[in-house]
Short mmCIF file of the C-alpha atoms (twelve columns), coordinates in Angstrom:
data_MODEL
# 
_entry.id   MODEL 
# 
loop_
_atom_site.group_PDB 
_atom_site.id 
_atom_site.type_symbol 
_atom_site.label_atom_id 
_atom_site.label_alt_id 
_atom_site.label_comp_id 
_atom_site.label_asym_id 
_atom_site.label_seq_id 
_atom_site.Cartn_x 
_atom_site.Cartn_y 
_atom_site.Cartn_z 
_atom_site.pdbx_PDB_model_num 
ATOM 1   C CA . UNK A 1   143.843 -46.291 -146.918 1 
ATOM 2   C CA . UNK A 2   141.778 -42.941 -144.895 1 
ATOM 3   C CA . UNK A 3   141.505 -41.684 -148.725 1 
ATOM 4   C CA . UNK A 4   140.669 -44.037 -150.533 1 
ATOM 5   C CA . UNK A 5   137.716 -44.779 -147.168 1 
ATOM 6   C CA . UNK A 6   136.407 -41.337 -148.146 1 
ATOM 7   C CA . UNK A 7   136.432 -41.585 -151.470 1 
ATOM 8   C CA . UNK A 8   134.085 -44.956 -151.513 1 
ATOM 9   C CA . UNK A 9   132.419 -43.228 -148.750 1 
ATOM 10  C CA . UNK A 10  131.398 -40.034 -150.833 1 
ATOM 11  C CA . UNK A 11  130.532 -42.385 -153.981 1 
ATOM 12  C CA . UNK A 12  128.180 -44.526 -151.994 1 
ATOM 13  C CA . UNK A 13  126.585 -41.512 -149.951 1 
ATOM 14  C CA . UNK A 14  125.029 -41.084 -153.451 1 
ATOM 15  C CA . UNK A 15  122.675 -43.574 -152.743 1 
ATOM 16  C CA . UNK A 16  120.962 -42.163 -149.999 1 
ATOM 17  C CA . UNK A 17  117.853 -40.071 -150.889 1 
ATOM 18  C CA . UNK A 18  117.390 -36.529 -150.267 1 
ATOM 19  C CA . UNK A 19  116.791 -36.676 -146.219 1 
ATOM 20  C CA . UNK A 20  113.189 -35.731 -146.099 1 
ATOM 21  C CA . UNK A 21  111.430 -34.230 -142.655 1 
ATOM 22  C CA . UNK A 22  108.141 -35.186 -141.411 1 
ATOM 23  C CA . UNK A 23  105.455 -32.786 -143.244 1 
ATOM 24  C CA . UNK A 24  107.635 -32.304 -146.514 1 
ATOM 25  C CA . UNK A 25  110.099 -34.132 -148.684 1 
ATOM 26  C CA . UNK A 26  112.507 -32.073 -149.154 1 
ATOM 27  C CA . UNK A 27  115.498 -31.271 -147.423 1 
ATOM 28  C CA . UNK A 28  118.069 -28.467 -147.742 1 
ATOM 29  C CA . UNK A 29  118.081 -26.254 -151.062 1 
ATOM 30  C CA . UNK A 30  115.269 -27.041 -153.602 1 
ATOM 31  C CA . UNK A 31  116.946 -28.117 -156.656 1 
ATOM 32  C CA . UNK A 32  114.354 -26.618 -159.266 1 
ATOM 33  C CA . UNK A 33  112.274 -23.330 -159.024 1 
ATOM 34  C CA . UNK A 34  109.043 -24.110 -157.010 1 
ATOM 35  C CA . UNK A 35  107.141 -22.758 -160.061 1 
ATOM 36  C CA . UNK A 36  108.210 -25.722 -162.092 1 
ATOM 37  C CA . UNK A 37  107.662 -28.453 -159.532 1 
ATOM 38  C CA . UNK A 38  104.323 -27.353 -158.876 1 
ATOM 39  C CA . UNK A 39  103.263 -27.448 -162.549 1 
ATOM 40  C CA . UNK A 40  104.425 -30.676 -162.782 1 
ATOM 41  C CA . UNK A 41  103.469 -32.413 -159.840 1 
ATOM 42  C CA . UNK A 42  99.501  -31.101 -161.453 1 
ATOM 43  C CA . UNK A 43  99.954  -32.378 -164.732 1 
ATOM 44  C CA . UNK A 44  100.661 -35.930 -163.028 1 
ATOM 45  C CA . UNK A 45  97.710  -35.771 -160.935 1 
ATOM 46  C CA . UNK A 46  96.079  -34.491 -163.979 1 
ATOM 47  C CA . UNK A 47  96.643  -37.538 -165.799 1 
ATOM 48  C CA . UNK A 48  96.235  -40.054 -162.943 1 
ATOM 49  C CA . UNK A 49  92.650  -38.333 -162.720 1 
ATOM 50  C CA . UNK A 50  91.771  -38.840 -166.755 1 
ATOM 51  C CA . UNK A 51  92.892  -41.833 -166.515 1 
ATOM 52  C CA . UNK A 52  90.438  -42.994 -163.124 1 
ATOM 53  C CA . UNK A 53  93.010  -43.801 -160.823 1 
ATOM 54  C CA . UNK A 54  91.605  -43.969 -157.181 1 
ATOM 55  C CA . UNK A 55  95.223  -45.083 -156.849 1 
ATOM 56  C CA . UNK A 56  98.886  -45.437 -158.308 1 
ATOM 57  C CA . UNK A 57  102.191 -46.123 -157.350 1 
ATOM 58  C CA . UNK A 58  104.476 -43.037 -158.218 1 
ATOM 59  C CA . UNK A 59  108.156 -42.615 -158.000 1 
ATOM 60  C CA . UNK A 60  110.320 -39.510 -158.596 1 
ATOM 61  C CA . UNK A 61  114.283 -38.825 -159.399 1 
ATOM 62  C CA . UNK A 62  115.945 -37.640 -156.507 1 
ATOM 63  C CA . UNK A 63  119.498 -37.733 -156.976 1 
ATOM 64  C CA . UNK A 64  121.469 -37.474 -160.435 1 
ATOM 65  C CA . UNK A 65  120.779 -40.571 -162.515 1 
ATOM 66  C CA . UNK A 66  124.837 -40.577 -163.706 1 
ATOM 67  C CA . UNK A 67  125.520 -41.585 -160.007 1 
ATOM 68  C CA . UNK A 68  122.917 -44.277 -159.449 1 
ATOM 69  C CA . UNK A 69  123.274 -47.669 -160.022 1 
ATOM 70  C CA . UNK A 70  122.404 -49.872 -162.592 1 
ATOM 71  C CA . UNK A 71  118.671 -50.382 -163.045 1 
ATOM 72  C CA . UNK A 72  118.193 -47.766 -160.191 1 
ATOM 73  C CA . UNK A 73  115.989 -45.201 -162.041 1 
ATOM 74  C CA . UNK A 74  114.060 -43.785 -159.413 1 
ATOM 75  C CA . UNK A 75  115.228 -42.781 -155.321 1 
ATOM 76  C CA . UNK A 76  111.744 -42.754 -154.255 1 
ATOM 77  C CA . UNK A 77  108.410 -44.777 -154.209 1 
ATOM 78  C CA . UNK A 78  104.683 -43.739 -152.818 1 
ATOM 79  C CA . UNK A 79  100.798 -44.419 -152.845 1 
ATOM 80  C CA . UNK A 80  99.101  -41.932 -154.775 1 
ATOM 81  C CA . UNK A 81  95.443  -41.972 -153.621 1 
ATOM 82  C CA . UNK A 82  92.866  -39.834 -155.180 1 
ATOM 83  C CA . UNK A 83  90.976  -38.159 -151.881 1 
ATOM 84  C CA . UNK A 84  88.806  -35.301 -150.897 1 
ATOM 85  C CA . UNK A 85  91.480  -32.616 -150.238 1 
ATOM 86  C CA . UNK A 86  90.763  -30.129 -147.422 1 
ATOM 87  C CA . UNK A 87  92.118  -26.771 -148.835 1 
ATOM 88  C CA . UNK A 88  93.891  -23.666 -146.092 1 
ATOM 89  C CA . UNK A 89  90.850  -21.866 -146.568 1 
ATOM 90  C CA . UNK A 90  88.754  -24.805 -145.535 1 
ATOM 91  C CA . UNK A 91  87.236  -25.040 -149.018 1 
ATOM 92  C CA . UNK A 92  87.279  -28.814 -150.462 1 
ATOM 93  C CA . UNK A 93  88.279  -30.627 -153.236 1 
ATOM 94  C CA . UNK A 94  89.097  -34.252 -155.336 1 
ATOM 95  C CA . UNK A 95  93.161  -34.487 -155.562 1 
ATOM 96  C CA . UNK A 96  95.350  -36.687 -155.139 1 
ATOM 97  C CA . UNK A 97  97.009  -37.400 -151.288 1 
ATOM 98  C CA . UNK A 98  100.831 -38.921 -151.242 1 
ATOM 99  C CA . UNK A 99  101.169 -42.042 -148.757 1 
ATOM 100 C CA . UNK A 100 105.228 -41.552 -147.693 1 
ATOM 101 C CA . UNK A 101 107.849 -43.556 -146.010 1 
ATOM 102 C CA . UNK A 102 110.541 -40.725 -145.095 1 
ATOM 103 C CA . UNK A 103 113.884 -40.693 -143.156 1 
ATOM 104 C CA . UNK A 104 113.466 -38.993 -139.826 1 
ATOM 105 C CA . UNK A 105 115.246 -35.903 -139.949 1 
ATOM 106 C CA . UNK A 106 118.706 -36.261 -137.506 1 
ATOM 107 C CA . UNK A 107 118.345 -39.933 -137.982 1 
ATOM 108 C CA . UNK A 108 118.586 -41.375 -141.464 1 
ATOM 109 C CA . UNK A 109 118.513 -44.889 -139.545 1 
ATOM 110 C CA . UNK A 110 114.484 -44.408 -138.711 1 
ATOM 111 C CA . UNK A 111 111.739 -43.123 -140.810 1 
ATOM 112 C CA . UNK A 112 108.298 -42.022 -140.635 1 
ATOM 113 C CA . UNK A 113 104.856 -42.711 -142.453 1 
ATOM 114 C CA . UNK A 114 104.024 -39.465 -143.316 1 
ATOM 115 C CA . UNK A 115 100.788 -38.054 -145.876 1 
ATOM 116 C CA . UNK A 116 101.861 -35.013 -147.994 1 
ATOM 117 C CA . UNK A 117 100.720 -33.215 -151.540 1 
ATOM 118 C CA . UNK A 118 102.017 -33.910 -154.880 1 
ATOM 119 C CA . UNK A 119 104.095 -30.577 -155.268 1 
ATOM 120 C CA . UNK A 120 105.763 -32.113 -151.724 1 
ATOM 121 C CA . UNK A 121 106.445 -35.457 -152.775 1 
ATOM 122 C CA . UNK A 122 108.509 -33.658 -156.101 1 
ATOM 123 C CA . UNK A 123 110.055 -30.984 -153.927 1 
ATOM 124 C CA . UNK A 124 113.784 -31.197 -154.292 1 
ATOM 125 C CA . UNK A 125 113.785 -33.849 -157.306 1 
ATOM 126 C CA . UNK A 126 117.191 -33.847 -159.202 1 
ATOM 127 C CA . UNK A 127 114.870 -34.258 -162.417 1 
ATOM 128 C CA . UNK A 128 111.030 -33.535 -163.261 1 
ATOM 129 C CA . UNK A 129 110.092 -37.842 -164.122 1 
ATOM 130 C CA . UNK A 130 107.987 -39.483 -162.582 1 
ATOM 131 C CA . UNK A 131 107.510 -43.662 -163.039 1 
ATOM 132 C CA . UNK A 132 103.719 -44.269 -162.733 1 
ATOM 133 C CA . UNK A 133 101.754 -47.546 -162.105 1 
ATOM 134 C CA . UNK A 134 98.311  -47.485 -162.161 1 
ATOM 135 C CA . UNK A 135 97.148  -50.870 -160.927 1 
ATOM 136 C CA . UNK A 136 93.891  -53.128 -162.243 1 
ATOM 137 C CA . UNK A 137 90.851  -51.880 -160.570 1 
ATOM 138 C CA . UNK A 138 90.602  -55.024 -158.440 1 
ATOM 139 C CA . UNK A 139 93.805  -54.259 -157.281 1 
ATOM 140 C CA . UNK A 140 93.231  -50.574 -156.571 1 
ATOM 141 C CA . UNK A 141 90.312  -51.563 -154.747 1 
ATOM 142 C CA . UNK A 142 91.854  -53.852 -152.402 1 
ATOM 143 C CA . UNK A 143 95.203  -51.762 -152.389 1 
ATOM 144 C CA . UNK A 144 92.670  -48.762 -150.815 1 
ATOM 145 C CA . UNK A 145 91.211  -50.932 -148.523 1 
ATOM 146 C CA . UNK A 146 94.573  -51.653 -146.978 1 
ATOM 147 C CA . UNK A 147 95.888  -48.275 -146.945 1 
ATOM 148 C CA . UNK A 148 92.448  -47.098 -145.514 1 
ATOM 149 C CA . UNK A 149 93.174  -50.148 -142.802 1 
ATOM 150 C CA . UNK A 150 95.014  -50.469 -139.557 1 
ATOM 151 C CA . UNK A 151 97.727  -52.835 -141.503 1 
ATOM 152 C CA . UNK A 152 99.049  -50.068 -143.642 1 
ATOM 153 C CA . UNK A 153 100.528 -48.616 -140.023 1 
ATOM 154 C CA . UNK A 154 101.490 -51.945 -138.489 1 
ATOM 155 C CA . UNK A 155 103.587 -53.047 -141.864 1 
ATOM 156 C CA . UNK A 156 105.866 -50.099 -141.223 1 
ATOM 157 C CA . UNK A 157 109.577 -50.862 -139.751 1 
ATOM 158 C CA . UNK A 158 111.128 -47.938 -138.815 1 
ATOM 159 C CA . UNK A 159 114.296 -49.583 -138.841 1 
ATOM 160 C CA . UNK A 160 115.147 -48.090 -142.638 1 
ATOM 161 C CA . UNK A 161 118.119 -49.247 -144.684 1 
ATOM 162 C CA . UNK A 162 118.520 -47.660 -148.446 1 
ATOM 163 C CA . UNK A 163 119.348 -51.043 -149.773 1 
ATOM 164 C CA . UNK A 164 117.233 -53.219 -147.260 1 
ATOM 165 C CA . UNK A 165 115.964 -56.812 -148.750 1 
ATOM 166 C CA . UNK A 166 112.596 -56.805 -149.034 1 
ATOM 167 C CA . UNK A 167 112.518 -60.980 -148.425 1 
ATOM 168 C CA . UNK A 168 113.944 -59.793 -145.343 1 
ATOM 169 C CA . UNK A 169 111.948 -57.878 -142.454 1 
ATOM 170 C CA . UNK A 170 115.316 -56.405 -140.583 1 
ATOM 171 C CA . UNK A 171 115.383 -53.080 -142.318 1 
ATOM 172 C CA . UNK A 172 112.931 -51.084 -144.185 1 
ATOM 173 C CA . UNK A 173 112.486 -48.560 -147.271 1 
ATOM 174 C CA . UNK A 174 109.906 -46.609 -148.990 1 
ATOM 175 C CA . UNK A 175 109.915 -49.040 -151.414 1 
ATOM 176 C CA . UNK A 176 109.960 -52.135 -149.723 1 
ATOM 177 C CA . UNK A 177 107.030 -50.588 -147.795 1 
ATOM 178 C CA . UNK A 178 105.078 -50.505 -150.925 1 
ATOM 179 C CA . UNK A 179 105.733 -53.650 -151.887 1 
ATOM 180 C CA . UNK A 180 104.633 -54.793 -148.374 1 
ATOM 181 C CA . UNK A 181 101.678 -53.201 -148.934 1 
ATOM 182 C CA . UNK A 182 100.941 -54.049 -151.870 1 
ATOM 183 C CA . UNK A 183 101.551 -58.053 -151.055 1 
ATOM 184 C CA . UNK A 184 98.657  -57.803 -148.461 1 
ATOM 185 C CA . UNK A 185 96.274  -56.440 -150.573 1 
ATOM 186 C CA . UNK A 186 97.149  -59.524 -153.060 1 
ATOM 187 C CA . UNK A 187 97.216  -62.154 -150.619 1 
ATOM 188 C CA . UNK A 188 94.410  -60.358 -148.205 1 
ATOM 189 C CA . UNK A 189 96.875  -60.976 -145.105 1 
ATOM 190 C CA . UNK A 190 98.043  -58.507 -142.331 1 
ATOM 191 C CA . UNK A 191 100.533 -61.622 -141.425 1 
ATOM 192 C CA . UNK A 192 104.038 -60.257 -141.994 1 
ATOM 193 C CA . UNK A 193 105.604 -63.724 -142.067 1 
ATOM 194 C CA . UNK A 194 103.584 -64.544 -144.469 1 
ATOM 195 C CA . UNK A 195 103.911 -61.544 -146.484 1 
ATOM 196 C CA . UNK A 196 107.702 -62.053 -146.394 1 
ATOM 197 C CA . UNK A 197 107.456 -65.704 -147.535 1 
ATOM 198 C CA . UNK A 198 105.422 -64.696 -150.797 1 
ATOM 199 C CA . UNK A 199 107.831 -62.010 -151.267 1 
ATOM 200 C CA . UNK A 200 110.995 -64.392 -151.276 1 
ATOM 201 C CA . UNK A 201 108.873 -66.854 -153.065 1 
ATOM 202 C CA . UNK A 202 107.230 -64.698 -156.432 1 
ATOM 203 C CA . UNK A 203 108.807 -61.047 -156.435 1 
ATOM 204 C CA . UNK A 204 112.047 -60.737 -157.974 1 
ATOM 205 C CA . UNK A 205 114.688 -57.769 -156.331 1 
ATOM 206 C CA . UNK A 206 116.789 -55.604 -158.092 1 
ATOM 207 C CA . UNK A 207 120.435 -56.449 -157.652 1 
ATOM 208 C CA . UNK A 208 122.789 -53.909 -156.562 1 
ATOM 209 C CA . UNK A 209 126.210 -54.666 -157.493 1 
ATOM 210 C CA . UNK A 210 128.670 -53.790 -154.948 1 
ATOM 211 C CA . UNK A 211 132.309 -55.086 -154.705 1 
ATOM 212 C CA . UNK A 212 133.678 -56.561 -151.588 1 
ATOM 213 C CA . UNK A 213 135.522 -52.948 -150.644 1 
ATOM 214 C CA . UNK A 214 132.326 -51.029 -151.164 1 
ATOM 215 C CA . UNK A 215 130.214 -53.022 -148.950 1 
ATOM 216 C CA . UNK A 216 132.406 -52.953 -146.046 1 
ATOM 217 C CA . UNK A 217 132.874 -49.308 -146.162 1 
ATOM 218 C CA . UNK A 218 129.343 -48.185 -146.862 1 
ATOM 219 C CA . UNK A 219 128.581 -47.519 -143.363 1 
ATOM 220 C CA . UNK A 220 131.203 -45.135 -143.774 1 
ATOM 221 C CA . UNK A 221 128.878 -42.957 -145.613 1 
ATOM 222 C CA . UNK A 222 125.748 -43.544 -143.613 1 
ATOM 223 C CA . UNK A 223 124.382 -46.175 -141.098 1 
ATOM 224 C CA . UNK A 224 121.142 -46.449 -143.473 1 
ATOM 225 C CA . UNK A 225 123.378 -48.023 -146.037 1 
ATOM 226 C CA . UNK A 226 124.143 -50.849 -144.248 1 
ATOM 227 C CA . UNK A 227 123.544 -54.489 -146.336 1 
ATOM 228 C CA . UNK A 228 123.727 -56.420 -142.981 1 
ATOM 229 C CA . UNK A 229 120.459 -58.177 -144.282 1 
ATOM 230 C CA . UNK A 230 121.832 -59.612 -147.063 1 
ATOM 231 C CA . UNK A 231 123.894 -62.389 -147.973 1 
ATOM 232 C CA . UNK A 232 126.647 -62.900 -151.065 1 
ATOM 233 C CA . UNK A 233 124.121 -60.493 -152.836 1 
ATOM 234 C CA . UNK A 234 122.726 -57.682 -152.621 1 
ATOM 235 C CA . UNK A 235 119.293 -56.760 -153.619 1 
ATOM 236 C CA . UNK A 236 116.793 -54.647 -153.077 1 
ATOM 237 C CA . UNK A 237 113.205 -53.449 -154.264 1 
ATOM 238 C CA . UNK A 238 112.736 -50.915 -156.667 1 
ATOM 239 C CA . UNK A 239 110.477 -49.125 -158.878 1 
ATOM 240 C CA . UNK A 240 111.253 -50.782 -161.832 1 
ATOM 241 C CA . UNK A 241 111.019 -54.467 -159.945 1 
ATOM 242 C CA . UNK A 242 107.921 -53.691 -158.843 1 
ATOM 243 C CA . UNK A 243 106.640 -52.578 -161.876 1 
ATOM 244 C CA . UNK A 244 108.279 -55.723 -164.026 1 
ATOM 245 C CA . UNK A 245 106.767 -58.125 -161.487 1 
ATOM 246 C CA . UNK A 246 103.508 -56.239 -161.844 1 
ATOM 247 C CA . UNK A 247 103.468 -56.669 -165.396 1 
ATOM 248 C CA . UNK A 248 104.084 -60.269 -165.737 1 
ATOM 249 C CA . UNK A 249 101.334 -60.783 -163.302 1 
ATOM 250 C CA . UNK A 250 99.128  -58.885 -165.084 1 
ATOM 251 C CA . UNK A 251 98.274  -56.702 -162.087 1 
ATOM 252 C CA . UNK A 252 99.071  -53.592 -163.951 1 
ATOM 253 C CA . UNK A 253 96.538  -51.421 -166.521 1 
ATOM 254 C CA . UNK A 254 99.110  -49.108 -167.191 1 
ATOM 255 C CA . UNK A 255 103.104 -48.177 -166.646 1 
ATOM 256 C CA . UNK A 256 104.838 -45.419 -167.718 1 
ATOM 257 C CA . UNK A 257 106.627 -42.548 -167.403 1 
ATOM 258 C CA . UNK A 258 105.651 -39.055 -166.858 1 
ATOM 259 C CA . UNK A 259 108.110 -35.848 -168.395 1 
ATOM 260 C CA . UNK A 260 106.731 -32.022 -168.885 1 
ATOM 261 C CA . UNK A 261 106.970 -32.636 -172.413 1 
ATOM 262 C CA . UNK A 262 105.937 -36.126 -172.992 1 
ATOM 263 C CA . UNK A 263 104.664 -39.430 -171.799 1 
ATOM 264 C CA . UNK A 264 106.500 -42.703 -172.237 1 
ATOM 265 C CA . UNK A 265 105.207 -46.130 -172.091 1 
ATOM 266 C CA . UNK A 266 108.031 -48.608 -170.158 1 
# 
């Protein structure tokens, strides 16, 4: 029984994202040369900018896709918001700034708002591919008037749970945070019981699909997989729900996906 513990243990530790400290996004060993990451993480702020996106919703790989599950593309989500950038030397210039929700480092059961660059947000990816929204330009107005706002703060729970239900506000992830976000700018509300209800009541979750033996034990692998929000089901918010509920709301110009060699329309 102590093996086979471990062994569901080590398969569901795959779910957690690469812990990520306050000020950077990657922990431990980068996976790819910096080199690479940095010429990526330009040419998708160089398309966001030919494109006119003030901002976008980007996600990156960061853990081995063979390992994730179904309809789990993408480990992590963020605001992408085109900004005057304040350079080391104190020269300035138009970029793009990275809105994060991060695990705290020592405590993968909290996380952190935290602002970083693009070449940040893809340190330690498993994979250079990126999943990119760009939203209408009514909604990427109102989206930067929330982030610019006071509620962009107070809708953080730094209670964080890899699988947390978004229709739920018990636990928290970066994704979930977006889509919190991103409901107040729709609905023009700070209220987060509110924001919850329209949740439950038009977005639909990704479901994860864990057996009975799995669930119990994934605490076993980390306190920040816990599914103690959830009932018979488990489901969670993702990059790919957000960007199917986006589309069918027609609150999307554009989604697709970003590789050093091509671009691909979802």
């Amino acid at each position: 029984m102590k093996r086979m513990v471990s062994i569901i243990a080590f398969a569901l530790a795959a779910l957690l994202p690469i812990q990520a400290t306050a000020g950077s996004s990657a922990a431990g060993n980068p996976v790819l040369p910096a080199e690479q990451v940095a010429a990526f993480a330009n040419r998708v702020q160089q398309d966001l900018a030919s494109r006119g996106a003030n901002v976008a919703i980007v996600s990156r790989v960061g853990r081995d896709p063979s390992v994730l599950p179904d309809g789990i593309n993408y480990t992590h989500v963020a605001f992408w918001v085109y900004s005057r950038i304040t350079q080391a030397d104190g020269s300035t210039g138009m970029g793009y700034r990275v809105y994060n929700l991060y695990q705290t480092e020592g405590d993968l059961t909290r996380s952190d708002l935290v602002q970083d660059t693009p070449a940040d947000f893809f340190a330690g990816a498993h994979s250079l591919d990126a999943g990119v929204i760009i939203p209408d330009p009514r909604l990427q107005r109102k989206l930067l008037g929330v982030i610019a706002s006071p509620t962009y703060a107070a809708l953080h729970n730094p209670s964080y749970s890899v699988l947390a239900n978004p229709s739920s506000g018990q636990f928290q992830n970066c994704t979930e945070h977006t889509l919190d976000v991103l409901m107040a700018a729709l609905y023009d509300t700070s209220d987060r019981t509110q924001i919850k209800a329209n949740i439950a009541a038009y977005f639909t979750p990704q479901t994860v699909r864990l057996n009975g033996l799995q669930r119990a034990f994934a605490p076993a692998a980390s306190q920040a997989l816990t599914t103690a929000d959830h009932g018979s089901e488990v489901r969670t918010a993702t990059f790919g729900s957000i960007a199917r509920f986006m589309q069918s709301n027609d609150l999307a110009d554009e989604v697709y996906r970003v590789m050093p060699d091509r671009l691909q329309r979802f």
